[in-house]
N, C-alpha and C positions, 0 to 999 in steps of 0.2 A: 559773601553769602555761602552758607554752607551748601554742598551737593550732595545727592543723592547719597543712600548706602550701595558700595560697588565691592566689589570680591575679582581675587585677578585668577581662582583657579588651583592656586598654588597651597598645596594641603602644607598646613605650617606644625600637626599635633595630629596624635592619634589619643582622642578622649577613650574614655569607659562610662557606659549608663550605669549609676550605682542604686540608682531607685527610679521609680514611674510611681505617680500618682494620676487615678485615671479619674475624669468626672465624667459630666453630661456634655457628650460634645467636645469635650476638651482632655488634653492631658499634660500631664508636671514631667520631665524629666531631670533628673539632678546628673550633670556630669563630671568624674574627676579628671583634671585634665595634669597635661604634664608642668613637672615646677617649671614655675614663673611666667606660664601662658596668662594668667589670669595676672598678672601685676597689671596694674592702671587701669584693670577690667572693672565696670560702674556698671548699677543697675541702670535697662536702659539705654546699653548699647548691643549691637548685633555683629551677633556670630553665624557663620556657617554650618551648620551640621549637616553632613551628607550631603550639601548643594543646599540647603532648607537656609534662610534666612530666618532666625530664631531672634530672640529681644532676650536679654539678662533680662528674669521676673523681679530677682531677689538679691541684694548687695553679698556677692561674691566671698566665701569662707574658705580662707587660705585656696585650696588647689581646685576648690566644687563652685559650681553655679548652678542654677535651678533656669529650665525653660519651657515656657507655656506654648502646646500646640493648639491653634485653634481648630477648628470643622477643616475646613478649606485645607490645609495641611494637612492635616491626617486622609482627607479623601485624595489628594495629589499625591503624595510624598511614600516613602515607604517606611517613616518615623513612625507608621500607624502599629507597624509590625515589631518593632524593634524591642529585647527583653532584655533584662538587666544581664550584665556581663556583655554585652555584645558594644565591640570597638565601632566608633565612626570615624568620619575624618572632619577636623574643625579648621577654620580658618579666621581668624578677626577683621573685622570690614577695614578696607583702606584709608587710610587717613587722605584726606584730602592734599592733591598736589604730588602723594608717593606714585613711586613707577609702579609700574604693573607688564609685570615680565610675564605673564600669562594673557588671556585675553579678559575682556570686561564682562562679570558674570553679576544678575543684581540678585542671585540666590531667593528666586521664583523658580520651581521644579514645575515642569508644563509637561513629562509622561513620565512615566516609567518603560525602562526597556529590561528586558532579560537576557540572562547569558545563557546563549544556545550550543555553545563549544568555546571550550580555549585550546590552545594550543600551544608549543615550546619550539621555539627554534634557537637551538646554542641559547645564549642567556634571556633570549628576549620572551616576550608573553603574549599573544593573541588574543584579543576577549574577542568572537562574535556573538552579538545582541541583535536581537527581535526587538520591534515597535509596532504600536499602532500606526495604523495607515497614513492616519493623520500628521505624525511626525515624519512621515517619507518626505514629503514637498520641502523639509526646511534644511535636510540633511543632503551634505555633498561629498564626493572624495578628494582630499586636501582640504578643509574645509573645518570647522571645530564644532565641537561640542562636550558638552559639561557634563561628567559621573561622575555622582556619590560626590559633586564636589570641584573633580577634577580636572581640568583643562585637559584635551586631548586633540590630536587631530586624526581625522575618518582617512583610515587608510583606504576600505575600499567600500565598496554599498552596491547591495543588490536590489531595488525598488522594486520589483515585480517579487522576488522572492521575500522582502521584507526586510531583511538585515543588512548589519554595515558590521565592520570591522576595526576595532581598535590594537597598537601596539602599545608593551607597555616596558618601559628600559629598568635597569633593575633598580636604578634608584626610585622610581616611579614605587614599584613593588616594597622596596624597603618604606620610604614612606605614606605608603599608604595603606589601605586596606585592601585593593583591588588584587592585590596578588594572592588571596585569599579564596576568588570567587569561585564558585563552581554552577556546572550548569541546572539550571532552574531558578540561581540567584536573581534578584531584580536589584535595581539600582536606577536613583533618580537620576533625570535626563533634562538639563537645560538649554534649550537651543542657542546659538548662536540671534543677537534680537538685531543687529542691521540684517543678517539672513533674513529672518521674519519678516521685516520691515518691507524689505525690497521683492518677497514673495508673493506676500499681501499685496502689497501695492499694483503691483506687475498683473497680478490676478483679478484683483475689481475694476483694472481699466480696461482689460482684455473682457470682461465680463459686460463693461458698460456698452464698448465697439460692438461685439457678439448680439446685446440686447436689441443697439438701436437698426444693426444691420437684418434683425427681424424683421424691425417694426419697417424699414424700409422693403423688402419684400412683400410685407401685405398677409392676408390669410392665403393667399395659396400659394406660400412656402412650405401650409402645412400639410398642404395636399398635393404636393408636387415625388409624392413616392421617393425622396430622396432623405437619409438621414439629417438629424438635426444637430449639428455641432454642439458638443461637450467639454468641457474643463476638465480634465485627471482631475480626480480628488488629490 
């Protein structure tokens, strides 16, 4: 039985958007990618653009493919922004059974983060990036998460002040585009999804205990002048 579509991270091509065609809700991107990415490429299989899990629309023309954004992605993704000339980073879905020397990414972008500083030490690269709050709870230090695509691991993260911190080695920078970013850049963010999994879950049963531990107090737990325990967002 076939499994899912999975992406291990690992940016294999640095495409070029050569057109956009925009409609209602939707938009076409055609990108040329480098010779021989597209060999055995079929309408109908999926690529990674920028972390984005995209479908081939259109049977693939020597080194171009053509790919449909729907709502959902253009409101998640920062494909919504993206103009012709500008590099992504592409990746082709794993065939089932291959290794995956990166980690398991199913190219569902869930925020966008921005780069708030980079920094150079001797060859290396520092991206720090902002997130919405909401992405605090899933992110850790040592820990991963997915840019533009890329497997990474969170060197360090400040929760209360909002950001984490990426390193990036030069071959990182050589093949990809990250070494390019500057600050105000945004770039989709995939979480790590056993993280997810195991936050979520930890969360609505701490939530359920909390619930019934009210309902065992009674009403004058709510009149007993003492704070009402909370969950961090």
């Amino acid at each position: 039985m076939k499994g899912r579509t999975m992406f291990s991270g690992i940016t294999q091509s640095i495409a070029r958007v050569i057109a956009i065609q925009d409609g209602d809700g939707s938009r076409r991107l055609t990108l040329a990618f480098a010779p021989g990415f597209c060999q055995g490429l079929r309408q109908g299989a999926s690529v990674a653009v920028n972390g984005a899990c995209l479908t081939v629309a259109a049977p693939p023309r020597q080194d171009n493919a053509e790919f449909d954004l729907i709502l959902p992605t253009l409101i998640t993704s920062t494909l919504a922004r993206c103009r012709v000339g500008d590099a992504v980073n592409v990746e082709r879905a794993l065939a089932d059974g291959a290794e995956n020397g990166g980690h398991a990414l199913s190219g569902h972008v869930d925020y966008q983060a921005q780069v708030e500083q980079t920094r150079r030490l001797g060859d290396n690269l520092c991206l720090r990036l902002t997130v919405p709050a909401g992405a605090l709870r899933y992110l850790f230090a040592k820990g991963y998460a997915a840019l533009d695509g890329i497997s990474l691991t969170i060197a360090a993260i400040d929760k209360r002040e909002g950001w984490f911190e990426v390193w990036l080695i030069p071959e990182t920078r050589r093949a990809t585009t990250l070494g390019e970013k500057k600050p105000g850049d945004r770039l989709n963010l995939e979480i790590e999804r056993h993280t997810q999994v195991l936050v979520d879950s930890t969360r609505e049963a701490l939530e359920e205990k909390l619930s019934a531990l009210m309902e065992l107090l009674g009403p004058q737990s709510a009149h007993a002048g003492r704070p009402v325990l909370a969950l961090p967002a």
